[in-house]
C-alpha positions in Angstrom: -96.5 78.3 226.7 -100.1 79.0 227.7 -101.3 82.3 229.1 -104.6 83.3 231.1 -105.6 86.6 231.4 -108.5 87.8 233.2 -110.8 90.4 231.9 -110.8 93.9 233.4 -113.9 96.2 232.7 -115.5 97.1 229.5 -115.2 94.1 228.0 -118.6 93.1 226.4 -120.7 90.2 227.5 -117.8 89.1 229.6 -117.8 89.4 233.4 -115.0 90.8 235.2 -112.3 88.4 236.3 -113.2 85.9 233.4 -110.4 83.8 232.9 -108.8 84.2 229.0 -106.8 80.9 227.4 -104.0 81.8 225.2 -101.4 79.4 223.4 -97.8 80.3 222.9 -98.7 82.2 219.7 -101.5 84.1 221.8 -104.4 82.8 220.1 -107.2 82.9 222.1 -108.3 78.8 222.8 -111.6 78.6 221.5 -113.2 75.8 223.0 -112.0 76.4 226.3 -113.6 80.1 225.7 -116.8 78.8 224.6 -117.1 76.5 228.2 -116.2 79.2 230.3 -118.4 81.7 229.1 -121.1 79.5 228.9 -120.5 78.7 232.4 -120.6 82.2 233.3 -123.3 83.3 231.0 -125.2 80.7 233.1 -125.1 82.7 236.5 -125.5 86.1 235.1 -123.3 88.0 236.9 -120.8 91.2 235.9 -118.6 89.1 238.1 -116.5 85.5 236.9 -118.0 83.2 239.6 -115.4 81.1 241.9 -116.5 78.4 239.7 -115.6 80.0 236.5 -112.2 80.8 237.6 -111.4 77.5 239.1 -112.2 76.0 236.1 -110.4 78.2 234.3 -107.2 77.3 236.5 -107.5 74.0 235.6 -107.9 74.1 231.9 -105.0 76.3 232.0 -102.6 73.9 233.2 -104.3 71.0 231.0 -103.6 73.0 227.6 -100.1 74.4 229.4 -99.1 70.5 229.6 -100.2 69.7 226.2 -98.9 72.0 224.2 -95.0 71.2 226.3 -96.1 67.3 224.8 -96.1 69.2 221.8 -99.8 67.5 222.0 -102.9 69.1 220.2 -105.9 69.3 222.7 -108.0 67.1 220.5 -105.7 64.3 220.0 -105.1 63.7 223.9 -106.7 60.6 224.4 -106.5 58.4 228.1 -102.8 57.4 228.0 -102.3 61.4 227.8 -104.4 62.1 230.7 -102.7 59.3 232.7 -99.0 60.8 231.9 -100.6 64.5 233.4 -102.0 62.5 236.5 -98.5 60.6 236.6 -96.3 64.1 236.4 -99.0 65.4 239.3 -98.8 62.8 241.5 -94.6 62.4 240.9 -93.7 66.1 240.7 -94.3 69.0 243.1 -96.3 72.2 242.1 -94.5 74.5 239.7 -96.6 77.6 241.5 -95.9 76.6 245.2 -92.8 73.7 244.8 -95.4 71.6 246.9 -96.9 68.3 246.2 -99.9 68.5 244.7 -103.1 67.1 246.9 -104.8 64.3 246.0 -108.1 66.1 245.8 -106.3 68.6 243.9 -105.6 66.1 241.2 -109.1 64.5 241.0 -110.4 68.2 240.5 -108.1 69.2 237.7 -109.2 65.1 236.2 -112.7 66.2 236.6 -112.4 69.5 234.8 -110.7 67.6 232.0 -113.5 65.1 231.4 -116.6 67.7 232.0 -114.5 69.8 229.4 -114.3 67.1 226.5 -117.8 65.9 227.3 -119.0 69.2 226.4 -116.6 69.1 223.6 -118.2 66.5 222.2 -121.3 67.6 222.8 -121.0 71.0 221.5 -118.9 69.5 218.2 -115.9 70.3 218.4 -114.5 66.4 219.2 -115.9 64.1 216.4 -115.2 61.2 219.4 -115.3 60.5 222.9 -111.9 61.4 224.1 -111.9 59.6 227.2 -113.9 56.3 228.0 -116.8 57.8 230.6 -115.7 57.3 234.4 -117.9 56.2 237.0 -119.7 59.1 238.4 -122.1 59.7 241.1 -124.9 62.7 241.6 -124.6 64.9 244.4 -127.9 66.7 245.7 -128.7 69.6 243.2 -125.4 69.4 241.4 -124.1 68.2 238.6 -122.5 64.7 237.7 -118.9 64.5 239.4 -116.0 62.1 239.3 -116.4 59.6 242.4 -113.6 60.1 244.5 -114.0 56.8 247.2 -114.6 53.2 246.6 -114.0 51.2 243.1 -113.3 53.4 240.0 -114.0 52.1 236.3 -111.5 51.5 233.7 -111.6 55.0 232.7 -111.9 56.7 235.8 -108.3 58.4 236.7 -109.1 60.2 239.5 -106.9 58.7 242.9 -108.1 57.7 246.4 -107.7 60.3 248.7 -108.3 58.7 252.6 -110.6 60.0 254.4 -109.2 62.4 257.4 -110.9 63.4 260.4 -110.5 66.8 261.6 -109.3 66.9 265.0 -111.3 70.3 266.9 -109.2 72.9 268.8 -109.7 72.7 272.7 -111.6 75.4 274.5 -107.9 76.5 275.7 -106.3 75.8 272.1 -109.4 78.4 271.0 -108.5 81.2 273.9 -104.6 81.2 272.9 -106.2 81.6 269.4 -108.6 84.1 269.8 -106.0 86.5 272.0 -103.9 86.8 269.1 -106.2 88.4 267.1 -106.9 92.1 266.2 -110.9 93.0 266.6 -111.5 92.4 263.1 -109.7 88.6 262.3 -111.5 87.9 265.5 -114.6 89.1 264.9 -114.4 87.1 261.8 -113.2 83.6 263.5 -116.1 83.7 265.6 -118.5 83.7 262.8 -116.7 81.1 261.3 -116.7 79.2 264.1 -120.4 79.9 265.9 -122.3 80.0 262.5 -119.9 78.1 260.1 -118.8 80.7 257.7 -116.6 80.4 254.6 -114.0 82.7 253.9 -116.2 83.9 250.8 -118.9 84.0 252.7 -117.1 86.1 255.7 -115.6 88.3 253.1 -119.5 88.9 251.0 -121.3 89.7 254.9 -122.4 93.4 255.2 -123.0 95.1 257.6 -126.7 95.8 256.7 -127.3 92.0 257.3 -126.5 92.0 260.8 -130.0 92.1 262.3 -130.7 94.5 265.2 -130.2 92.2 268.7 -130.8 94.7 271.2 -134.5 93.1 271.6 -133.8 89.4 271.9 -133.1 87.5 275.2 -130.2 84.8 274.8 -132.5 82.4 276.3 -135.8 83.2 274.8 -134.1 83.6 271.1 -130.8 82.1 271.3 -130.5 81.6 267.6 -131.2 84.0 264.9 -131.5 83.2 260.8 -129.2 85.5 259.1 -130.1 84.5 254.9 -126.8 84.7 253.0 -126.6 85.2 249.0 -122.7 85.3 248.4 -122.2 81.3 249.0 -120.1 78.3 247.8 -121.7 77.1 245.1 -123.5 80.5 244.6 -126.8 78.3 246.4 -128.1 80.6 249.0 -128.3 79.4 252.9 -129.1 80.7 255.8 -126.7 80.9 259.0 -127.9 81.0 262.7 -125.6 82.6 264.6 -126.1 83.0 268.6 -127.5 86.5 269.9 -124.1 87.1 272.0 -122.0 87.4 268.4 -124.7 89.3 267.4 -124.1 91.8 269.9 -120.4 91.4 269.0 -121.0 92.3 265.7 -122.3 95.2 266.5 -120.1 96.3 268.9 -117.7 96.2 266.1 -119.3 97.9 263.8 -120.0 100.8 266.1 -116.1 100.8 267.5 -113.8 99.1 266.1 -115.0 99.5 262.3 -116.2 103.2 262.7 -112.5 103.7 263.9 -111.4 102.4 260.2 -113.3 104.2 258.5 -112.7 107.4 259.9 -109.3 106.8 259.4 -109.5 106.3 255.8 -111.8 109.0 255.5 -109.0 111.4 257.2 -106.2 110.0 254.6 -108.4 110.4 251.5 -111.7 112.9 251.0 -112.5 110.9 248.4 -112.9 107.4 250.6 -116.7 105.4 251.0 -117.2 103.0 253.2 -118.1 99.9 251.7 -120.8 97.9 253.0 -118.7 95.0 253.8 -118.6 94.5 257.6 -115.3 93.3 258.0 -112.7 95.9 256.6 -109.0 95.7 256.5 -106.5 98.5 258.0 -107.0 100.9 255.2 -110.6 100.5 255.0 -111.5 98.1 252.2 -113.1 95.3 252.3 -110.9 92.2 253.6 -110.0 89.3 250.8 -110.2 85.8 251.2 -106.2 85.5 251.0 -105.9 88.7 253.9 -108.5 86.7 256.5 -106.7 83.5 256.3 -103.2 85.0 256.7 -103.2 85.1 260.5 -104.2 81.8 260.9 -101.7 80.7 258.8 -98.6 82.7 260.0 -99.6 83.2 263.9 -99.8 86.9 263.7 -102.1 89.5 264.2 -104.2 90.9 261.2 
C-alpha cells in the first residue's frame, strides 16, 4: 500500500507540508518526488503550496491503485488509466464512502497525464505513456485537460454539465447571517461583498484592513484591498464596500480583542497572530473550521 507523509520542519530544501510518496516497502517514489519538488522549488516558499499538495493527493491515489494491480507505474499505459477512471466513476470514495465528482475525476486524469509528460520529458519513460488529449490554454496557466465539448481518442477525462448556482434570497441571507457568531460572520460577508476564498479569508490580516474612518460611503464606496495569499498564488485585489470596512474594524477592536485577551489570560506565553479572523482559542481560523458552519447549521 502507498503512504504520503508530509514534511515537518528541518527538513532541507523541502518546504513544510510537502507531500512524501512511499510504496508498500517505504521506498520513497522517485519520480513523483522529483515533480513535486520541482513544483515547489518553483514558488519558493518554506510552505508546500495548495498546488503542491493537491497534486500530491492525486499521485498518491494513482500509484496506491497501481501497485493493488500489482502494476509498475511505468508500464500503465491507456487501458490502465481507463480501468482507474472506470473504478472512480463506479465506486464510491474510500476516504468519504461518497461518489466521486466528475470534476474530481478529470483532476486526478489531469495530474496523471501532466505527470507522465514530465516523465518523459525529464527521462524517466523511454515513451509516451498515454496518447496526448486535447487540451486548451487558460489565461496565464498552464495546458489543462478540456473538460466540455468533443474530447480526442486519448482524452479520458468525463463531461461534467454545466450547473448554475442558484443565489440565496435577501431573507435566505438574514436567516444565515443570524446564526452566526461575530467571527463566521464577519467572514461571510467578505466572502460575499468582496468574493473571498476560504484561503484567502483565512491569509487576511488584520494590518490589511485599511483605515475607513475618512471615506464617505458615497464619495468612496469601494476600496482596493491587494491580496498576496490567493488561488493560484496570482495576486488580486478585492474591493470591498466602506460599511464592511467599518465592520471589520469593529471586530477587530471588540470582538477579536476579546479573543485575544482570553488566550492571553489562559497562557503567558500566547501572541496574537496577525490573522484577522481568529478562532475561540485565539489562532488563526483554518479553511476546514470556516466552512463548518455553513455546512452543519451551527454557530462557529
Amino acid at each position: 500500500m502507498v503512504t504520503i507523509i508530509r514534511a515537518g520542519t528541518g527538513e532541507a530544501s523541502i518546504p513544510l507540508g510537502f507531500p512524501i510518496l512511499f510504496n508498500a516497502k517505504m521506498a520513497i517514489i522517485e519520480p513523483a518526488f522529483a515533480y513535486l519538488l520541482e513544483h515547489a522549488q518553483a514558488h519558493g516558499r518554506p510552505q508546500a503550496s495548495e498546488t503542491v499538495r493537491t497534486y500530491g493527493e492525486h499521485l498518491y491515489e494513482w500509484f496506491d491503485a497501481l501497485e493493488q494491480s500489482g502494476i509498475d507505474w511505468d508500464a500503465a499505459d491507456e487501458p490502465v488509466l481507463a480501468a482507474y477512471r472506470g473504478r472512480m466513476l463506479e465506486g464510491p470514495s474510500q476516504h468519504t464512502g461518497r461518489p466521486f465528482a466528475r470534476s474530481t475525476i478529470n483532476a486526478r486524469i489531469a495530474t496523471v497525464y501532466r505527470f507522465y509528460a514530465w516523465a518523459l520529458d525529464h527521462g524517466f519513460i523511454a515513451h509516451r505513456a498515454f496518447p496526448r488529449p486535447l487540451q486548451t490554454r487558460h489565461s496565464g496557466g498552464p495546458p489543462a485537460v478540456r473538460r466540455f465539448g468533443h474530447r480526442s481518442s486519448g482524452d479520458l477525462s468525463v463531461s461534467v454539465p454545466e450547473r448554475l448556482p442558484r443565489p440565496m434570497r435577501v431573507d435566505e441571507l438574514a436567516r444565515l447571517f443570524a446564526q452566526l457568531a461575530p467571527t463566521a460572520r464577519l467572514a461571510a460577508e467578505w466572502a460575499l461583498c468582496a468574493g473571498l476564498r476560504r484561503k484567502e479569508l483565512c491569509a487576511l490580516a488584520v494590518k490589511q484592513i485599511p483605515d475607513s474612518w475618512p471615506l464617505h460611503p458615497e464619495e468612496t464606496p469601494l476600496v482596493g484591498v491587494p491580496l498576496s495569499i490567493t488561488k493560484g498564488d496570482r495576486p488580486r485585489t478585492v474591493y470591498p464596500p466602506v460599511r464592511l470596512l467599518d465592520r471589520s474594524h469593529w471586530y477587530i477592536g471588540e470582538d477579536r480583542t476579546r479573543i485575544v485577551r482570553r488566550a492571553c489570560k489562559s497562557d503567558a506565553r500566547y501572541r496574537a497572530p496577525p490573522n484577522l479572523f481568529l478562532n475561540s482559542l485565539g489562532h488563526p481560523v483554518t479553511r476546514k473550521r470556516i466552512r463548518e458552519p455553513f455546512d452543519l447549521g451551527v454557530k462557529a
